[in-house]
N, C-alpha and C positions, 0 to 999 in steps of 0.2 A: 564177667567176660574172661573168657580163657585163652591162651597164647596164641590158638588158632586166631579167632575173632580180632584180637590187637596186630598182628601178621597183616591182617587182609586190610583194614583199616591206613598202617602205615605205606602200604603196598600202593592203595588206593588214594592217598595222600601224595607219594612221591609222582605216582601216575598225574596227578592233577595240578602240581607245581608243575613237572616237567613240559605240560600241555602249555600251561600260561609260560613256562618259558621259551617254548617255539612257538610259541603264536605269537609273544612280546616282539623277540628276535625276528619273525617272519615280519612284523608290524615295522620295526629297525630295519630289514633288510630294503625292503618294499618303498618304504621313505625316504632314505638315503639312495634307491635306484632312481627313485622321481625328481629330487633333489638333485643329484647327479646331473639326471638325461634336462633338467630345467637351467642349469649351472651352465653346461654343457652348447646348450643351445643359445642361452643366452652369449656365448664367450661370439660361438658360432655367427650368432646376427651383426655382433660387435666389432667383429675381424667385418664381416659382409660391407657393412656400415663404413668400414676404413676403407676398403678396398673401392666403394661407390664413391668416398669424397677422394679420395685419392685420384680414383678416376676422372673423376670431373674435375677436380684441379689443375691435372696434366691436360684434358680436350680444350680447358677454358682457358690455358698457356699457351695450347697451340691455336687455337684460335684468334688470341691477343696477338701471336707472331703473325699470322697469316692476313692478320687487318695493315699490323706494321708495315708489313712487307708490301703488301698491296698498295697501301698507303703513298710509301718511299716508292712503288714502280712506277704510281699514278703520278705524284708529283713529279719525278725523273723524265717521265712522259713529257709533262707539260713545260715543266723547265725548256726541254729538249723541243719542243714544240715554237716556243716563247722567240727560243734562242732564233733558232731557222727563220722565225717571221720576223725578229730584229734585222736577221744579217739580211733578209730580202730589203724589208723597207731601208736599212740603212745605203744597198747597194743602189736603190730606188731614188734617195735624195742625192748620193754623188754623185749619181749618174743627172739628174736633175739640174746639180750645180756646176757639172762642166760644160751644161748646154747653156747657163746663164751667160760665162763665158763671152759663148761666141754673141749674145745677145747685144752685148758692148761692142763688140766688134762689128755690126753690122750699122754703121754711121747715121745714114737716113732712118731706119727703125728706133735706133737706139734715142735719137733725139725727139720724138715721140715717144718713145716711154718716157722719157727723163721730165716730157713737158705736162704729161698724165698725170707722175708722179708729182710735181710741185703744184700743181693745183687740185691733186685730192688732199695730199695737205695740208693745203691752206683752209680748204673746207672744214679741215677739221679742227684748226688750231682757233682758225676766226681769228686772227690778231692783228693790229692795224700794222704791227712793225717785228718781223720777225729776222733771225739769223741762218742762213741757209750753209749747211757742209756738205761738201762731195769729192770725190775722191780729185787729186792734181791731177788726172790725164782728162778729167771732164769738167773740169772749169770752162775752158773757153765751148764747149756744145752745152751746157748750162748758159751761159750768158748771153747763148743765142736762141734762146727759149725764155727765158725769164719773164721779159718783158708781157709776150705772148701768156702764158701763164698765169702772170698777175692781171692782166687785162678779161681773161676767162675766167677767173675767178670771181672778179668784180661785179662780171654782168649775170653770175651762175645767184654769187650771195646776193646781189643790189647794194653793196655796198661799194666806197669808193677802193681804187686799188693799193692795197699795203704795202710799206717800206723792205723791200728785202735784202739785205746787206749778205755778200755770198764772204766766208767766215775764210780767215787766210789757214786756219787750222785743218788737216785736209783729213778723209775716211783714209785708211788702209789703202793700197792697192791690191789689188788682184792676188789669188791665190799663186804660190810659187811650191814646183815641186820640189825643188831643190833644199826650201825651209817650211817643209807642211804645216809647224807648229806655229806660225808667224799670223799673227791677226792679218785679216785679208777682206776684201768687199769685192763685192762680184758688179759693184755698180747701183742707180741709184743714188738718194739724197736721207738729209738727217736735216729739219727742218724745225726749229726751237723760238718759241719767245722771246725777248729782249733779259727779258732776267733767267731765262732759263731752267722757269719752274714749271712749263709744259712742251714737252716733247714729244716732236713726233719722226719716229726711226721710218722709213720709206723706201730701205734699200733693198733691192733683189734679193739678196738674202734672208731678211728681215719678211719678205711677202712670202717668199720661198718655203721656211719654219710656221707659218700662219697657215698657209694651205696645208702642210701635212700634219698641220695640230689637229684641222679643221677634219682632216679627209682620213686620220689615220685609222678610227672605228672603220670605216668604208672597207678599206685596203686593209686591214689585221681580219674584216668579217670574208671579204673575198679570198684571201690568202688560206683561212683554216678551211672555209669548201671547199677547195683543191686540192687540200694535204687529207682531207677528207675521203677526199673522192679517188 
């Protein structure tokens, strides 16, 4: 082989490393761009991915505010609602309670109630011998019922007519504007057993608090149809 021949050989040789070396390098470049643009993209979904909980953390915070919020309007509502229908119904029973008032003040009526009154509860006490309290401006129109009273009771139960001793201990008097805070009875009786382990409260007042326990669903359900309406 002659130096031409060994020439074309190594020619031919450097020609065929340098191919495998741009086609190795072309193979490196090629893989490292796919690598890359896969690197890349991946970072890409990952930021995406932050950006969507990110997202939704912030909608699902305003969200949470906007139930709070609602929440605190709705109760404030109602509070406010509540309030309005207290201060009606409370304007409801004073107004109620100055009219018991004149109830007392009306002589002939009032001595009829008071005689109503001792012989519903006797009906309900049943007791052969009972203690009757009332206020001192109504002792003497109590004791001109009593008798009457215990007489209708007798013939209502069939039993004979019980002991009623009227108590020197007297109910409050009458409400006074001048000391609103002062215990007060609006009239009416407090009628107890001998040892005074059953009691029965009977006074204007006392019927007065029982009707608007009794009535107050009525009157809270008519009062919000109107604020309704």
């Amino acid at each position: 082989m002659n130096d031409t021949d060994v020439s074309k050989q190594i020619q031919q040789m450097v020609r065929f490393i340098r191919q495998e070396a741009e086609e190795k390098a072309n193979e490196i470049s090629v893989s490292a761009e796919e690598e890359f643009q896969i690197e890349k993209l991946q970072l890409v979904e990952a930021e995406k991915k932050k950006v969507r909980q990110e997202y939704e953390r912030k909608t699902k915070q305003v969200e949470v505010r906007k139930k709070i919020e609602y929440s605190m309007q709705l109760n404030a509502s109602r509070i406010k609602v509540l309030q309005a229908q207290d201060d009606v119904v409370s304007g409801m029973k004073e107004s109620a309670r100055n009219a018991l008032l004149k109830i007392s003040g009306e002589k002939n009526n009032y001595k009829k109630i008071l005689r109503g009154l001792i012989v519903q509860s006797l009906l309900r006490l049943k007791e052969p011998s009972l203690l009757l309290r009332c206020r001192e401006m109504d002792v003497s129109l109590v004791k001109s019922v009593v008798e009457d009273a215990k007489k209708e009771y007798a013939e209502k139960a069939k039993v004979r007519a019980p002991n009623v001793t009227i108590d020197n201990v007297y109910l409050p008097p009458p409400p006074n504007d001048a000391d609103p805070h002062r215990a007060s009875c609006s009239g009416g009786v407090v009628l107890a057993s001998d040892d005074g382990k059953i009691v029965c409260e009977n006074t204007l007042d006392a019927r007065l608090d029982v009707v608007f326990r009794q009535k107050l669903p009525e009157i809270r359900k008519q009062l919000l149809s109107k604020m309704a309406a």
